[in-house]
C-alpha positions as CSV (number, residue, x, y, z in Angstrom):
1,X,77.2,99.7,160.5
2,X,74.3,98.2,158.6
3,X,72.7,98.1,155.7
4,X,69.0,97.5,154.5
5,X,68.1,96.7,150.7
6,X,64.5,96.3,148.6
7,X,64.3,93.9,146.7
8,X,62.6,94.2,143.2
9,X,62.6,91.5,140.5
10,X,64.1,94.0,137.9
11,X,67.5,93.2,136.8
12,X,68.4,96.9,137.5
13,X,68.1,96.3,141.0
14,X,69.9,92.9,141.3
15,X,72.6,94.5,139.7
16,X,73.0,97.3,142.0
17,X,73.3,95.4,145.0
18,X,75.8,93.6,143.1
19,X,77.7,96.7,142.6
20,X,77.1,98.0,146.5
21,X,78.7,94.7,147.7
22,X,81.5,94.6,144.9
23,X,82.3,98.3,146.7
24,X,82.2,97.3,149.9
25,X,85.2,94.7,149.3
26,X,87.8,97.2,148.9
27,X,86.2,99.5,151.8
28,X,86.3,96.8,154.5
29,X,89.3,95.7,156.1
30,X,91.0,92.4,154.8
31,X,92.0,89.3,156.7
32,X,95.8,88.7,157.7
33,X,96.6,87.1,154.3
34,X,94.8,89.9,152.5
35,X,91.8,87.4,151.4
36,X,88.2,88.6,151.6
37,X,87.3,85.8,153.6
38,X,86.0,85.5,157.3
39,X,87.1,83.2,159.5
40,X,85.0,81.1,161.3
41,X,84.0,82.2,165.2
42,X,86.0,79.5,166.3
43,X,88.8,79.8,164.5
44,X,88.9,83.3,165.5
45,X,89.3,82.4,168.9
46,X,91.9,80.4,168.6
47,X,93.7,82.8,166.5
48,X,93.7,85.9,169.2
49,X,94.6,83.2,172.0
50,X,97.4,82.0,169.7
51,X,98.5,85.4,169.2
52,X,98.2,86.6,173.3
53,X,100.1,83.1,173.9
54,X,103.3,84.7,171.1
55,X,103.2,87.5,172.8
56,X,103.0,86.0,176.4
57,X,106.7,84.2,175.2
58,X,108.3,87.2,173.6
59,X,107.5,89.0,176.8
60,X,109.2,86.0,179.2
61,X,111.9,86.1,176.8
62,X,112.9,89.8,176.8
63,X,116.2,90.5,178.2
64,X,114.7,92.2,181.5
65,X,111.8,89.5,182.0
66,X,111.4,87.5,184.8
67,X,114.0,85.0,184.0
68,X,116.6,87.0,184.1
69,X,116.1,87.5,188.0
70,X,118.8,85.7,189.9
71,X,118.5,87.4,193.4
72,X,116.5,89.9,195.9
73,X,118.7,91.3,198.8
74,X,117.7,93.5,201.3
75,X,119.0,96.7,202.3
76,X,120.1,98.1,205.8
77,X,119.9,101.8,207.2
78,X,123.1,103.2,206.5
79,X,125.7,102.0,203.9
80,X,125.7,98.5,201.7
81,X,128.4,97.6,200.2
82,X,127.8,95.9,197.2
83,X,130.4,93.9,194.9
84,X,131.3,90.4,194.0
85,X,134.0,90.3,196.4
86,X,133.2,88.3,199.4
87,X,134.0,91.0,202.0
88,X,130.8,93.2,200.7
89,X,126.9,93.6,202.7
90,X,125.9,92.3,199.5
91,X,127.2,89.8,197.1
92,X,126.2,90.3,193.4
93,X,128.1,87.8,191.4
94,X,130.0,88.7,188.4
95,X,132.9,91.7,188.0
96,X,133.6,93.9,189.2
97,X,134.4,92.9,193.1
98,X,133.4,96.3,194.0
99,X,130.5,98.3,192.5
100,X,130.0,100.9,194.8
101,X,127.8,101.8,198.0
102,X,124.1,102.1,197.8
103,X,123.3,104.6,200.8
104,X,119.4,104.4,203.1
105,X,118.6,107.2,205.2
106,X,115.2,108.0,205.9
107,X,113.4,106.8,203.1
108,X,116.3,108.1,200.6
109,X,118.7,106.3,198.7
110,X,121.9,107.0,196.8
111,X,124.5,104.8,195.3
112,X,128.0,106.0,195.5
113,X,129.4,104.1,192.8
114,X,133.1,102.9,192.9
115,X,134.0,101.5,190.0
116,X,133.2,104.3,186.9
117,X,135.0,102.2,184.1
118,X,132.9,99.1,184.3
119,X,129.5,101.0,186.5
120,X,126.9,102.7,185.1
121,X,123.6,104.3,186.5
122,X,121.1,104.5,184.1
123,X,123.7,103.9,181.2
124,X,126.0,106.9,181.9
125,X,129.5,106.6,183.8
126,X,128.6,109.3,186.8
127,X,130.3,108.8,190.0
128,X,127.3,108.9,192.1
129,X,123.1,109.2,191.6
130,X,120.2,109.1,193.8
131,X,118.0,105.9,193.2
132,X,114.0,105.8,192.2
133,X,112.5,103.0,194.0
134,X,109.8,100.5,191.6
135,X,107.1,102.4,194.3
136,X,108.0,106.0,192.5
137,X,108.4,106.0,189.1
138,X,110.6,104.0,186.9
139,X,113.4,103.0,189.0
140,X,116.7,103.8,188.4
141,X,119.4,100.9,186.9
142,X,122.9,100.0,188.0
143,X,124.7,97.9,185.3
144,X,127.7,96.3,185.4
145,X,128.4,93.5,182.0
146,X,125.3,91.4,182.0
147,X,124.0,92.4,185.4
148,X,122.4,95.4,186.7
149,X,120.1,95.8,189.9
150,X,117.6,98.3,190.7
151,X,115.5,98.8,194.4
152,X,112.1,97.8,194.9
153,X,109.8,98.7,198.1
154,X,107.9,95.8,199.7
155,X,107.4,97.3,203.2
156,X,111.0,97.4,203.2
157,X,113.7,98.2,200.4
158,X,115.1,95.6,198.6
159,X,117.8,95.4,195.3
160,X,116.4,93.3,192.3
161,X,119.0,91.7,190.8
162,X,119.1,90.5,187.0
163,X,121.3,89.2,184.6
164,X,120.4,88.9,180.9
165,X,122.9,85.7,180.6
166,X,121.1,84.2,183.4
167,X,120.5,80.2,182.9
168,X,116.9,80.3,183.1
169,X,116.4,82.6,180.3
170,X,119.3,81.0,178.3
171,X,116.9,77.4,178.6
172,X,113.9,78.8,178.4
173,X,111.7,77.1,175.5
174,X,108.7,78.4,176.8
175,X,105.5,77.3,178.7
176,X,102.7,74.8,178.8
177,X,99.5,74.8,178.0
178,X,95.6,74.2,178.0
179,X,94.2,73.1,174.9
180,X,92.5,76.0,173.9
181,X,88.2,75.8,174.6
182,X,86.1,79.0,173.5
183,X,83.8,77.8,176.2
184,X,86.3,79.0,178.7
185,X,85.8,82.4,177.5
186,X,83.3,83.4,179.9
187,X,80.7,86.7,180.1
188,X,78.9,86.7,183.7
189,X,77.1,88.8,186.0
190,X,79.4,92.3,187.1
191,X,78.3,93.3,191.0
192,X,80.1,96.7,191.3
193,X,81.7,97.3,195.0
194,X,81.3,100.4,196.9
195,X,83.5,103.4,195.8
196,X,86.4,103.3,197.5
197,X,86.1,99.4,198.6
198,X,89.7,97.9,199.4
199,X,90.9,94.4,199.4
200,X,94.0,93.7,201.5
201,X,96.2,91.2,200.0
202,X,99.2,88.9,201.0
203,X,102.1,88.2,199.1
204,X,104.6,85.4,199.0
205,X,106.5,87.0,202.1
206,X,103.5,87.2,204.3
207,X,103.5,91.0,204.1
208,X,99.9,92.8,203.5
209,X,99.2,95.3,201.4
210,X,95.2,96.9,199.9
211,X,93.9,97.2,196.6
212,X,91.0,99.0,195.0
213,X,88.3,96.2,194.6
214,X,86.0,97.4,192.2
215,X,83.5,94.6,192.0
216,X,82.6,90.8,191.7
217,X,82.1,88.6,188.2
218,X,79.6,86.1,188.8
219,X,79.7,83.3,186.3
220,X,78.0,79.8,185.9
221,X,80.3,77.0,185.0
222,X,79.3,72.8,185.2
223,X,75.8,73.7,186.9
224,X,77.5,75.6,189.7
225,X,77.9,79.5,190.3
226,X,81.0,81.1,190.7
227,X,82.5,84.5,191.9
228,X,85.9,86.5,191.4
229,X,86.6,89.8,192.4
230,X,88.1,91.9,190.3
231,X,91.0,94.8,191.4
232,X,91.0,97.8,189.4
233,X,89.4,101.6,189.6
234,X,87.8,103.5,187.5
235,X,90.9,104.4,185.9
236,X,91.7,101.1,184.7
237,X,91.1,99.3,181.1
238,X,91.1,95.6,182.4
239,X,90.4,94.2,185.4
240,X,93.0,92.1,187.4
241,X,92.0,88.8,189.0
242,X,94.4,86.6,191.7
243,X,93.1,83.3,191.6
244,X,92.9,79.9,192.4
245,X,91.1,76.8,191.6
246,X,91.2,73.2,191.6
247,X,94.2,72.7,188.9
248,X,96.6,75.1,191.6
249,X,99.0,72.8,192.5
250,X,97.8,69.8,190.9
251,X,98.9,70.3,187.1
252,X,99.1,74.4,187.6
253,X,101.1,76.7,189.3
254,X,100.2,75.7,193.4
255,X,100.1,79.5,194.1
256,X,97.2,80.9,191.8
257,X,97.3,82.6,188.6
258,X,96.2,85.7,186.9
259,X,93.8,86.8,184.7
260,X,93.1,90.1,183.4
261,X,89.3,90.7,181.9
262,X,88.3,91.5,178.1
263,X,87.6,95.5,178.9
264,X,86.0,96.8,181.9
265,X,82.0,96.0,182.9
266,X,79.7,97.2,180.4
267,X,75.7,97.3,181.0
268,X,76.3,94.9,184.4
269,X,78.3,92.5,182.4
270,X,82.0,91.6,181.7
271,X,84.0,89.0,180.1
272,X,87.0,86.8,181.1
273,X,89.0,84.0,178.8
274,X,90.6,81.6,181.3
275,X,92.5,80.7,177.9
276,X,94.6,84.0,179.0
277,X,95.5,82.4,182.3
278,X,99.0,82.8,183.4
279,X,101.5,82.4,185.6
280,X,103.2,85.0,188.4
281,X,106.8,86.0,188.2
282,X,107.1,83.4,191.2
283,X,106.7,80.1,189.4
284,X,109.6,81.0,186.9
285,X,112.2,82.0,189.8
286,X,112.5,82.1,193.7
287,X,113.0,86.0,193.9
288,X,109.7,87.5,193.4
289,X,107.3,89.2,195.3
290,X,103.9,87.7,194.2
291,X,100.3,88.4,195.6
292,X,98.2,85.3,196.6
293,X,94.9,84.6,195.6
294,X,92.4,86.6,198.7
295,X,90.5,83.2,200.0
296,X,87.4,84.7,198.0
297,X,89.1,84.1,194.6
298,X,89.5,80.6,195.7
299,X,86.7,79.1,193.3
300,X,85.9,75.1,193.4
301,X,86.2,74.5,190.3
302,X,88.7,72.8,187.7
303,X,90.0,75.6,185.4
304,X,91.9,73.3,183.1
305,X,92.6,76.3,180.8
306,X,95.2,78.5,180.3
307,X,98.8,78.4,181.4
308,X,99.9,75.1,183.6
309,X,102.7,74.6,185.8
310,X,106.4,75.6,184.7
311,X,109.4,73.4,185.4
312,X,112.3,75.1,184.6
313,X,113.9,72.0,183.6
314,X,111.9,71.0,181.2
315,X,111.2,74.0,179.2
């Protein structure tokens, strides 16, 4: 909204613009400590990438995050026993030694579970339940004390296993960073794709899989253009970028990061804050499925923003 006074000399008019803006100080929304005062566009900044960086800990930290992962084993046609007991398919540490059965037959699954007193599917003691894959919904979740396992599909069917006492999440202090920069919040150039364009992209397993490419960011950066494409569809509110640069693997995580854009394209233009950089589930434990960067989103160029590498050890 804006506003256009005249200006007189009478006093009657200075003091009814002093009234207007007296007026508008209790119709405007207040800062965060209630003060009608702005903050500077800098300070700004680094307040919303302070914020996003809280945020981006309390997620890693929640009790089903990404450190609590401690395995990935995969399933077999027919029956898999699944227990602590070493004479199991599949050995899930902690009690009890038998949990039950989970069951693959054509594309369905089912666990039979064994052990009603110390099992439970989806928080209720039932002695058997069919099981919703990640790839249809949100999956269904076997618990058992602190660890619980539900079935993902990466070309295959797998159990993700988690447990919220797992070390990694008990040490975790949280994760390094940039310096924040505003001038790594970038707004370039948006070349839409084709409808219907597909990107086919590799994860940490080698298997392929597409993804709706919905166009290129083009950006300048130290004299030199650069280009990312962006996945998404026209359904989406952000798009997602896999990339790499010249940190990966020499101060960042070697496999790429992600980045997800502020809004979608508007009038051939979008924005992205490398600030918001971060790191896949992969560089916080050995069990995840990432994507890669697509050799496209390989950019020469030192991004020395955002998340940086993650050594467990030292967090």
């Amino acid at each position: 909204m804006s506003f256009q006074f005249g200006f007189s000399r009478s006093l009657v008019s200075v003091l009814a613009l002093g009234t207007i803006l007296i007026g508008l100080m209790f119709i405007l929304p207040l800062g965060p400590e209630s003060e009608p005062v702005s903050l500077a566009p800098e300070e700004t900044h680094q307040a919303l990438i302070e914020a996003w960086r809280s945020s981006r800990h309390a997620r890693l930290s929640r009790a089903d995050g990404w450190l609590t992962l401690v395995g990935l084993e995969w399933l077999k046609q027919g029956e898999n026993r699944i227990g602590s007991a070493l004479d199991n398919d599949i050995h899930i540490p902690g009690a009890p030694d038998h949990w039950g059965t989970v069951v693959l037959r054509d594309g369905q699954l089912k666990f039979l579970n064994s052990n009603q007193h110390k099992v439970t599917i989806n928080g209720e003691s039932v002695p058997s339940s069919s099981l919703v894959p990640d790839t249809e919904g949100e999956p269904t979740v076997v618990t058992s004390g602190s660890v619980s396992f539900h079935v993902i599909y990466r070309a295959s069917y797998a159990l993700r296993i988690k447990d919220t006492k797992a070390k990694s999440l008990l040490d975790f202090r949280g994760v390094d960073n940039y310096s924040i920069e505003e001038s790594w919040k970038v707004k370039g150039h948006f070349v839409p794709a084709e409808k219907g364009s597909r990107i086919e992209i590799t994860n940490v397993l080698g298997q392929v899989s597409d993804s709706p490419a919905y166009g290129t960011l083009e950006f300048n950066r130290d004299g030199k253009t650069h280009s990312l494409l962006g996945i998404g569809d026209e359904e989406s509110e952000n798009l997602w970028f896999i990339f790499a640069d010249r940190t990966s693997g020499r101060g960042t995580y070697g496999a790429g990061r992600f980045l997800y854009s502020d809004g979608m394209p508007k009038n051939g233009w979008l924005t992205v804050d490398f600030n918001k950089a971060y790191n896949p589930p992969c560089a916080f434990n050995p069990y995840s499925t990432c994507p890669l960067p697509p050799q496209r989103n390989r950019m020469d160029l030192l991004v020395t923003a955002g998340e940086k590498d993650f050594h467990p050890d030292s967090s």
